[in-house]
N, C-alpha and C positions, 0 to 999 in steps of 0.2 A: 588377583592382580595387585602387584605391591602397589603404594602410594607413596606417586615420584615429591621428592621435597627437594627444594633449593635452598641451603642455609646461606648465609651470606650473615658473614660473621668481623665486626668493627676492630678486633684483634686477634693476633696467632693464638692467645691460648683458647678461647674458645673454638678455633678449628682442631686442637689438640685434642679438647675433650669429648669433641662432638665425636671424633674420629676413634675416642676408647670406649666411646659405648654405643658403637655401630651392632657389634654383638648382642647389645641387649634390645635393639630394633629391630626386629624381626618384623618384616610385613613394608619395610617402607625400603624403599632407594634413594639415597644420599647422594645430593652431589652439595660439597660445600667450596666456599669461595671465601676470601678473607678479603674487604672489601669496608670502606667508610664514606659514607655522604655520597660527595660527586660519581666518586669510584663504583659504587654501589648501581650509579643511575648507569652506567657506562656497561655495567656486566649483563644489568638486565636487559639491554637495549642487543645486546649478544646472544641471550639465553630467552627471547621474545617468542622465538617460533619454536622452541622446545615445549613437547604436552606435561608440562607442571600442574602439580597440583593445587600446591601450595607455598609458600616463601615462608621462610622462617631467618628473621632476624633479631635487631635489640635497640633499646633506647630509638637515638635520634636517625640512626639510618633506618630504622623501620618506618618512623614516619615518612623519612623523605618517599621513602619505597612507597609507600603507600600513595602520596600523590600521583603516582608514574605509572604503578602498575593495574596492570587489570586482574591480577591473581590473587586471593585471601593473604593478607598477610598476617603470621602470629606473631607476636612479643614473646621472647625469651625474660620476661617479668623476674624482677627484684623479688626473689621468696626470703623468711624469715632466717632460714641457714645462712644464706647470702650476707644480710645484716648484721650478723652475729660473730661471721667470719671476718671481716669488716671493721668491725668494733674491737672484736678481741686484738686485731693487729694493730689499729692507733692506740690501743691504750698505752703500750709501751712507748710512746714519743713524750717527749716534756714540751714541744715546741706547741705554739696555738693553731689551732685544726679549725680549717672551715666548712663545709662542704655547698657546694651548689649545684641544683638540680630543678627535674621540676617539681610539685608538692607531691603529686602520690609517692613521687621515691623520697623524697624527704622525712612523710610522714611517718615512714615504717622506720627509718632511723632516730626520728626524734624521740618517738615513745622509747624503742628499747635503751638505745641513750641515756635518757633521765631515770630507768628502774637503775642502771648498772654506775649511775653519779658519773658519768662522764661530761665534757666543759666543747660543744662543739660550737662554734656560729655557723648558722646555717643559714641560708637564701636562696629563697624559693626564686624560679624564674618561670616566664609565661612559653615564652618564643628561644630558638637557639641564638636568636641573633643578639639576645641579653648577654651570653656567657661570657664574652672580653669585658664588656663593663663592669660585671662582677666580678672578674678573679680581678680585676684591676682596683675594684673597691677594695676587697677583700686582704690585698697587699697593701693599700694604705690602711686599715686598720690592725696590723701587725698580722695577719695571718701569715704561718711560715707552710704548711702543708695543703693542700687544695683535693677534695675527695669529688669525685664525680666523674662523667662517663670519658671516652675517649677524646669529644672534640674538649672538655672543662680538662682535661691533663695534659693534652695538648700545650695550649692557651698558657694553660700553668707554668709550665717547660719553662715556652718561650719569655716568660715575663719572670725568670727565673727561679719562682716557688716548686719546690715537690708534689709532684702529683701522685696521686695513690687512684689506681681506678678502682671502680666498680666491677668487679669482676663476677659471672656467674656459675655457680657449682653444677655440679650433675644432675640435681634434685630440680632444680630450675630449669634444664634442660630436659629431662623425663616429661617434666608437665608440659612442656609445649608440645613436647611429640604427642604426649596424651589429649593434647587438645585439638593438634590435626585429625590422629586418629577418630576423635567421636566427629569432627566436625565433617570429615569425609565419609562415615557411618549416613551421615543425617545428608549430605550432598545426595550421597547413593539414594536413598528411599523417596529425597525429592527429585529427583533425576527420573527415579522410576516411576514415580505418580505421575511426572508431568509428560513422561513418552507414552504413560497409559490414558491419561484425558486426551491427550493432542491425538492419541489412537482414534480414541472413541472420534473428537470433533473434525479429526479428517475423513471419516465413517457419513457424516453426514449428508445428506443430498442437500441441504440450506448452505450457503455461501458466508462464510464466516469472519470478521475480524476484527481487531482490538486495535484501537489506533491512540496514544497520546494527545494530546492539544497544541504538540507542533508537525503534527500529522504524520510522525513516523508510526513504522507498521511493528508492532509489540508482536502481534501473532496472526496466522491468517492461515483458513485451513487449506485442503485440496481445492476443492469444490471451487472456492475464492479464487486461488490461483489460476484456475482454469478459465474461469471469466474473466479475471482481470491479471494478466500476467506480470511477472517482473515486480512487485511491489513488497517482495522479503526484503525487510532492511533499510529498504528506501523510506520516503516520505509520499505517501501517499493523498498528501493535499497539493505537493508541487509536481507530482506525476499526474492528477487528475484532478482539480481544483473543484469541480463540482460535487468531491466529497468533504470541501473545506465547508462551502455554500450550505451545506447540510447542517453539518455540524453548527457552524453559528445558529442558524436556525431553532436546531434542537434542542441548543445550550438555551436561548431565550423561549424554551415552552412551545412554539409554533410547529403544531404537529400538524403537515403534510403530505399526503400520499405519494412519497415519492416514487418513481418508478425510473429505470438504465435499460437503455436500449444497445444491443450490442451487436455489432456487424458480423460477417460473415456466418448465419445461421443460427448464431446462440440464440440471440431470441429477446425477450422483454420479462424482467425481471423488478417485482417490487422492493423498496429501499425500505427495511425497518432500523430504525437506527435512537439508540438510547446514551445518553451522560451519564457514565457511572460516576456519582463520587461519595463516596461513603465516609469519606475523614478518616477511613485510618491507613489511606496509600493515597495515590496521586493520581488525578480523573482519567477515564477513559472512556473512549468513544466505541461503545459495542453499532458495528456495522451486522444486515444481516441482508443478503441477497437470497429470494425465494423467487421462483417461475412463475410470471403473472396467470392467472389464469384469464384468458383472452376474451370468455365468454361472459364475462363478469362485469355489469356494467357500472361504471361509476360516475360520479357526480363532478369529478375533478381528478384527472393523473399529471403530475409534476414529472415530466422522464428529460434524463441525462444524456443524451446519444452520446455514443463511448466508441470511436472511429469508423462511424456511419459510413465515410467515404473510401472506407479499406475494400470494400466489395463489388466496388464500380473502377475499371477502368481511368484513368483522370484524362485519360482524351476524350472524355465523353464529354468534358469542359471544352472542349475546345470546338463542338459544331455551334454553328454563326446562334442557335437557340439559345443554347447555354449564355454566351458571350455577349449576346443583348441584353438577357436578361440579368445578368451580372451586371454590367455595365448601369442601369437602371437599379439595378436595387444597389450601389455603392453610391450612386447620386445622391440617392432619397436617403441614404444612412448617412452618409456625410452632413445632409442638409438638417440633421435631428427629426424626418417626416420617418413615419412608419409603411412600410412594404407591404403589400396585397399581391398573392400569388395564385392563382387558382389555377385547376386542370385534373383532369381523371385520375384517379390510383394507382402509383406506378410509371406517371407522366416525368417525373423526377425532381418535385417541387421538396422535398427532404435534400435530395442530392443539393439544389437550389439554394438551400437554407444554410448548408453549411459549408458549402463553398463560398457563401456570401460571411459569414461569420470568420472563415482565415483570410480573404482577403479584405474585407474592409475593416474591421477592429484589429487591435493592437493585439499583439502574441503577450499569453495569458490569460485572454478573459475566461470568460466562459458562458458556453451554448445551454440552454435554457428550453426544452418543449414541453409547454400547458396544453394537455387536450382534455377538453372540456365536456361533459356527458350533459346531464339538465342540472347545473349549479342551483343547490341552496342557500339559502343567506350566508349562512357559513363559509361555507366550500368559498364562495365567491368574494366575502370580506378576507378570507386567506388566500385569495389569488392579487387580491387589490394590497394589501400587507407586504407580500413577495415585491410586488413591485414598487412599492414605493423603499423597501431596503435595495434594490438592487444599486448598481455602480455601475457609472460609465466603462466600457470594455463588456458588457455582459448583451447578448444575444437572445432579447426572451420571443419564441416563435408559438403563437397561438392560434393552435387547430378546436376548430367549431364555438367560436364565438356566436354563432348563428342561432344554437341552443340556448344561450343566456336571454335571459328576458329583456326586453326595451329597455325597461327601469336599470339594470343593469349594465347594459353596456353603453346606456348615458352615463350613467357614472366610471365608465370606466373612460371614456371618451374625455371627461372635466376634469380625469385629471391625468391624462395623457402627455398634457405641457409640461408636467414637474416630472415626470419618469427618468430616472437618467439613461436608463437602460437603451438598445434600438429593440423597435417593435416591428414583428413579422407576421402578418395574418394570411394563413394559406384556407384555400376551399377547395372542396371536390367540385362542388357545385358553380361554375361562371355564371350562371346566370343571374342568381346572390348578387351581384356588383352591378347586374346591367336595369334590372329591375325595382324603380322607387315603388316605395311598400311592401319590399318583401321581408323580410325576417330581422332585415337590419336596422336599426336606429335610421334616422333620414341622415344624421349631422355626419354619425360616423359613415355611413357609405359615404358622402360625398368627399370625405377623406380618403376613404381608401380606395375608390374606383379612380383617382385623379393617378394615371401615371402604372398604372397595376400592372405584374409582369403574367401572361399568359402563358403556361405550355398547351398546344395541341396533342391529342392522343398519338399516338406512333403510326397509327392509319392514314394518319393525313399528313406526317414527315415522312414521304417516301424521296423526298431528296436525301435525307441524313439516314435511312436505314440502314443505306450499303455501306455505308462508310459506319456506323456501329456493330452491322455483323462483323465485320474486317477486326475492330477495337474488341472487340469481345474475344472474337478467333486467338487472337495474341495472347491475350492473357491464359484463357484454357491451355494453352499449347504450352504453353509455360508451367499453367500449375500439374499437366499429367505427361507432359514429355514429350507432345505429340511434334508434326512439321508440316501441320496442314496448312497449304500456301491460298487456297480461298472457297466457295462454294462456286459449283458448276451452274451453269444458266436456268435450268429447270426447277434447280432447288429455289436461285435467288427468285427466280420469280412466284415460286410456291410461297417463301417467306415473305414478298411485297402483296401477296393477296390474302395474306390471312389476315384474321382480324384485330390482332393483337389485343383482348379486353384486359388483361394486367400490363399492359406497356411496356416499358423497360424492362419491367420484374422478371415477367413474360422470355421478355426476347431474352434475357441473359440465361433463364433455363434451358430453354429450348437450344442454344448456341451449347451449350455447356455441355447435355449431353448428345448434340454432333458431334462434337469433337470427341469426346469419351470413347462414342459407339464407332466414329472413321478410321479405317488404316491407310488409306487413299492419301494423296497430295493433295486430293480435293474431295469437299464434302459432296457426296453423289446422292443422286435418286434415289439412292437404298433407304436413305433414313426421314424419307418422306411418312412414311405410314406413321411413324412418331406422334409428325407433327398434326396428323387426321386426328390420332387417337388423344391428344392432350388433352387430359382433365386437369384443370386450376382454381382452386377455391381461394379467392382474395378476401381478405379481410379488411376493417379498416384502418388499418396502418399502414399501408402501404406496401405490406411484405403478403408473405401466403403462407396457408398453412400446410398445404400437400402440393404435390408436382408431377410429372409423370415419371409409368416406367415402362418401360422396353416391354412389351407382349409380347413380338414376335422373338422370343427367345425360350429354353427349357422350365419348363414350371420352378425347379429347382433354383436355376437360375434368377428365377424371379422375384422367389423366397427372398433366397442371398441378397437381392439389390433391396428388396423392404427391409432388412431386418440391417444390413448397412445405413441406409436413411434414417430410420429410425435412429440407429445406433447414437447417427450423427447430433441429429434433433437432440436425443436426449443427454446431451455430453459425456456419453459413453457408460451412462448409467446403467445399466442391467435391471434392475429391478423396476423402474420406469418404464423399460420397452418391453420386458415381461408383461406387464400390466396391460401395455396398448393392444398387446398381441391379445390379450385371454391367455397365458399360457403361464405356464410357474417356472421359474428360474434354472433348474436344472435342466430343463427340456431348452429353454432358449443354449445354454452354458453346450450342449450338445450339437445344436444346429449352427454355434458360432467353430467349434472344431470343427465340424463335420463341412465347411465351405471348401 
């Protein structure tokens, strides 16, 4: 492939010579333009969305070009020939020669100059904007001839001296081609290194990316993308500020087990995150997203929920539960007092937490979940650290404070009045708030039983269940095409006597594949044996890790719906769901054509 160049040339004769030794450029395509300063900015501003290589100009339009453009620009450089050709034509003048420039073009004339006994004054200048001041000096000191680039002969013209330009030969122009050509040599091999690592680190199954310290995104692999979308290019501290919150963090040494929570199905992912700054480039923030392992128990996890309420419904806000309990926890946030929310797995006290975090703080802050394992001194002086940096606008929600020792959550309680942050304490367990002596500090329960917002399990809202089957219906219908208009009598009341032990979690499965499995207007009896057969392993986050499937369908068929689920789970990873299965990669690669 040739190497497209745009010369952009301060006078006609260099479009003349450029144009005589096209033949001797072989390899490149030419487009040249006669062009100075302004005019210069004007062509490029025409010539923007053409795939240029590289720009080849001279003197002071290079420079300008170079503030402007985003393309390599080369200097058509003053060579020795040039000088020589230059010299030899003022010697014949008798009149007094000055020249002005900047130093490096001055220097090459002043040395060969004084071997050859020639009388010039010569003045160096820093900036273009010197050049009238000078030839105007330069005319009061008897200068009659003025030597220098297009704008200094200009200038000359007009102030009525002779100007002589700088003009450059062939040899001068070979070398710049010669210095595209290596330098487009060296683009290519870094061009290919870098779609060969970006290979490899899109290859990766860890979540990858490089972010600057005004949180734009340098680099970021698949893997990334796919959990966190849309943040090629952008800034990824003003798309998701809780990767700002890190960063400071990590810049001051406070290393924390962060962990991002990510809705619809991705899952629970650890944050490792490092400050590169080595002094010889400009810092950077190595992000690295890896899949929590769930069984893993720890002392302290720091998690980001990252559009937690994308997978609920938002009428689900809107039964009279929700809207009390909002109502109440906006009071207590308003009033600087901290929130107590308790209620079973899946009752919707997350949903709670961050629907209370967009309605009562200010757009920007940012949502904050400390779940707690048995803190050690450690773990626990860096949960007390965290919050004494935090900022008003920030949302910190603390799951199993109940785990921390007495000692402990006295002190987290003394210093509760200087936190700027609002404070959210959720429990599985109610009874935790109703009982003095149990697990909690005396001082602090009495704070946080005063005012606490409760959810009941979904067994005992059988006022609001029918109207969340209906919330639920809508959205499935939506995300698989269907037009199922409600459930028949016999189902609804199969769904108000089950037992619902993941709650919400629960009912949004079980809805979801109704609708999958109905062709009906309405969801029938048929898909009752489903809901007999539903195995649900909850865990403690509030989400689950298995769900059901369809049994009453062809074994095949049954494959196909594990090995889709899985698919899912593991964000379409293949060699991850290989592993779940027992099976090696080509046998799965076979059962996904074969569906």
């Amino acid at each position: 492939m040739d190497i497209r160049v745009l010369v952009i040339a301060p006078y006609q004769g260099l479009t003349e010579v450029i144009k005589s030794l096209e033949p001797q450029l072989a390899g490149f395509e030419i487009v040249v333009h006669k062009a100075d300063l302004v005019e210069s900015l004007n062509l490029l501003e025409n010539y923007r969305e053409e795939p240029f290589d590289f720009i080849i100009s001279r003197g002071g339009t290079a420079d300008m070009l170079r503030e402007s453009a985003s393309l390599p620009i080369i200097d058509i450089e003053v060579s020795g020939y040039d000088v020589l050709r230059i010299l030899t034509l003022l010697k014949g003048y008798q009149q007094k020669v000055g020249m002005i420039g900047f130093k490096k073009i001055i220097q090459g004339f002043e040395s060969v100059s004084a071997l050859i006994d020639m009388d010039i004054v010569y003045t160096a200048i820093n900036h273009k904007d010197e050049v009238a001041a000078a030839v105007r000096q330069a005319k009061e000191n008897g200068v009659k001839i003025i030597v220098g680039d297009t704008i200094t002969v200009r200038l000359a013209g007009e102030m009525g001296l002779q100007g002589v330009l700088i003009t450059s030969g062939k040899e001068s122009i070979l070398e710049a081609f010669d210095r595209a050509k290596q330098m487009y040599a060296v683009q290519e091999r870094l061009t290919a290194e870098t779609s060969f690592y970006c290979g490899i680190l899109n290859r990766l199954e860890s979540a990858v990316a490089l972010v600057n310290e005004e949180g734009d995104v340098c680099f970021s692999n698949y893997s990334f993308n796919q959990v966190i979308p849309s943040v090629q290019g952008n800034s990824l501290f003003a798309l998701h500020p809780y990767f700002q919150k890190i960063a400071k963090l990590v810049k001051k040494g406070l290393q924390v087990p962060f962990q991002l929570s990510v809705a619809g199905g991705s899952g629970l992912y650890d944050i490792n995150a490092d400050y590169i700054s080595d002094g010889g480039s400009k810092p950077l923030y190595h992000f690295e997203l890896k899949r929590a392992e769930l069984q893993k128990k720890r002392e302290m996890n720091i998690i980001f929920p990252h559009n937690n309420q994308d997978g609920y419904p938002q009428l689900l806000l809107s039964t009279d539960t929700f809207k009390q309990a909002l109502e109440t926890g906006k009071k207590r946030i308003l009033a600087g007092l901290p929130v107590a929310v308790t209620g079973e797995s899946g009752t919707g006290k997350s949903l709670f937490v961050e629907a209370l975090f967009k309605t009562a703080l200010p757009e920007g802050g940012t949502h904050v979940e400390v779940e707690l394992g048995s803190p050690g001194v450690k773990s626990f002086n860096q949960l007390l650290k965290l919050l004494e940096n935090e900022t008003e606008g920030t949302l910190v929600h603390l799951r199993g404070i109940e785990n921390a020792s007495i000692l402990q959550q006295q002190r987290l309680r003394e210093m509760m009045g200087s936190v700027r942050a609002s404070l959210v304490f959720s429990f599985i367990d109610s009874a935790l708030l109703k009982e003095a002596g149990s697990q909690l500090d005396e001082k602090l329960l009495e704070i946080l039983r005063e005012e606490s917002v409760h959810f009941l399990p979904l067994r005992e809202r059988g006022g609001e269940l029918e109207e969340m089957i209906h919330t639920f219906i809508v959205q499935f219908n939506e995300r698989y095409g269907k037009q199922i208009a409600g459930v028949r009598p016999p189902v609804l009341e199969a769904l108000q006597a089950h037992r619902w032990n993941a709650n919400l979690t629960e009912l949004k499965q079980v809805i979801e594949q109704f609708v999958k499995l109905s062709e009906d207007a309405y969801i029938t009896e048929e898909v009752l044996p489903l809901l007999d057969g539903y195995g649900l392993h909850v865990n403690g986050r509030e989400g689950v890790q298995g769900a059901f499937i369809n049994l009453n369908q062809p074994l095949d068929q049954i494959e196909a719906e594990i090995i889709d689920r899985l698919m899912h789970e593991e964000n379409m990873n293949q060699s991850r769901v290989a592993k779940r299965l027992g099976i090696n990669r080509s046998t799965l690669w076979r059962k996904l054509n074969n569906k």
